[in-house]
C-alpha angles and dihedrals in degrees: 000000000000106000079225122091098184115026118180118179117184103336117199131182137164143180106201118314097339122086118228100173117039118185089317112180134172144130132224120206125217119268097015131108120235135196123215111195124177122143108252114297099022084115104264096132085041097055084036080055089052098045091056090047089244090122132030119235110222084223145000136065123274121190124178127182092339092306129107111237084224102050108026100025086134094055091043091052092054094052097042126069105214125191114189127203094248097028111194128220143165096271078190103072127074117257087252089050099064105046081053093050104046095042097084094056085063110067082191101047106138106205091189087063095046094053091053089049091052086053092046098054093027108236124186101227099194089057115102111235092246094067102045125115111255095246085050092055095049088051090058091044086060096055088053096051097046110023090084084064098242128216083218133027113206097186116177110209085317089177083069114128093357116120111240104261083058087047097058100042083061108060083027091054113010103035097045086047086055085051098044089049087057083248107158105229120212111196143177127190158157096196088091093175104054092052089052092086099033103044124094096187133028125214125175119203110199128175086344089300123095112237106190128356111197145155103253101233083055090049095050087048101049098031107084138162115224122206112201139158114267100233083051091046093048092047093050088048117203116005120222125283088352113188093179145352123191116185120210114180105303102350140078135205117208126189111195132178091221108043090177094059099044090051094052086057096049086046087058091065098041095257125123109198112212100247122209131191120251126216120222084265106067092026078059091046101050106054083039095046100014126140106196091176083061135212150189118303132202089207119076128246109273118250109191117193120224 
């Protein structure tokens, strides 16, 4: 058995004449939860379509969970819960009604656990789906998606529509008890700082390439800003590995991938650079937003106090 749950070699995809998937490649280890994070449109919910075997990529190899999407996607589909963006559902059937109807697709569908479930994110079981709130649809979609105990989760933004209370007792709860079972967790989000605590592995999806994979201890570690003064920072030239730099009046921050690196360099020339942590959030946004040639901001450099 691959120690990989999700593999993923050189991914292409494309609508027409735009690519959406360039040369996309990760890999997704068993047990592990993994955060996939891309601003809208960067081709998350497409690569989450060809995992499942829902879309076809136009090149590149998928394996999940040993299975090949064009070949198994049946069998994928029944060992994976999968929550999509817009999930669909009967509107017509009762709350009650769905969970009944979907369990039997499903050979390992625990209705004590969806039960619980129904208790945990208060559904009104007597309501029919199409009038329920939006933050009460995704929570059913949920149940569906997990109480079959699943090998693999493949959740899409599945904060989505949920207040933050509710928010919070998912990745606190659900997603720890997915954890806790040695379920592997596939998720996409652009709630950055609420994956921060829950994901094992960061990937960042940009433009339908990946731009950097990494545990997210490692990412923490190795993603800094640098504050310098700008006639320091114009004499040492371009740091290593620089994602942005942003200028106000005599002084530059730099946010570098290899702070270490970048540091060493600084330390060359006698100068020693202030360097702040960074959370999942502006380490996202800067390899997302970044501007490594630099330029004048309106905001002012951050000062952060200890």
């Amino acid at each position: 058995m691959s120690d990989a749950a999700i593999e993923i070699s050189s991914l292409a995809k494309s609508f027409g004449s735009k690519a959406v998937l360039e040369d996309v490649s990760f890999k997704v280890p068993r047990g592990k939860t993994f955060a996939f994070l891309g601003r809208n449109g960067a081709g998350k919910t497409t690569t989450i379509l060809t995992l499942l075997g829902l879309l076809r990529p136009d090149a590149g190899r998928i394996s999940v969970l040993g299975l090949e999407p064009k070949k198994d996607a049946m069998e994928i589909r029944r060992r994976v819960g999968y929550l999509a963006e817009n999930q669909v559902m009967f509107g017509w059937m009762r709350v009650s009604q769905m969970i009944s109807f979907i369990a039997p697709f499903y050979p390992t569908w625990d209705a004590a656990l969806a039960r619980r479930l129904a208790e945990r994110f208060e559904l009104p079981k007597k309501t029919r789906v199409r009038n329920l709130s939006k933050g009460e649809n995704r929570r059913l979609g949920l149940l569906l998606a997990l109480a079959h105990r699943p090998e693999l989760a493949i959740l899409d933004d599945p904060t989505l529509g949920l207040d933050p209370i509710m928010r919070k007792e998912f990745l606190r709860d659900v997603v720890e008890h997915l954890q806790g079972s040695g379920v592997t967790v596939f998720f996409s989000s652009h709630l950055l700082y609420e994956i921060e605590p829950v994901a094992d592995i960061v990937a960042v999806l940009d433009r339908g390439r990946i731009v950097r994979q990494s545990p997210t201890e490692d990412l923490r570690e190795q993603v800094k800003q640098l504050i310098l003064p700008s006639e320091t920072y114009d004499v040492l030239g371009r740091l290593p590995g620089t994602l942005d730099v942003k200028r106000r009046g005599n002084r530059v921050a730099v946010v570098v991938e290899d702070a270490e690196a970048a540091v060493a360099k600084t330390a060359e020339a006698g100068v020693q650079p202030e360097v702040i942590d960074l959370n999942l959030d502006e380490i996202f946004e800067a390899y997302v937003a970044g501007r490594p040639n630099g330029q004048a901001d309106s905001e002012p450099v951050v000062e952060r106090v200890a």
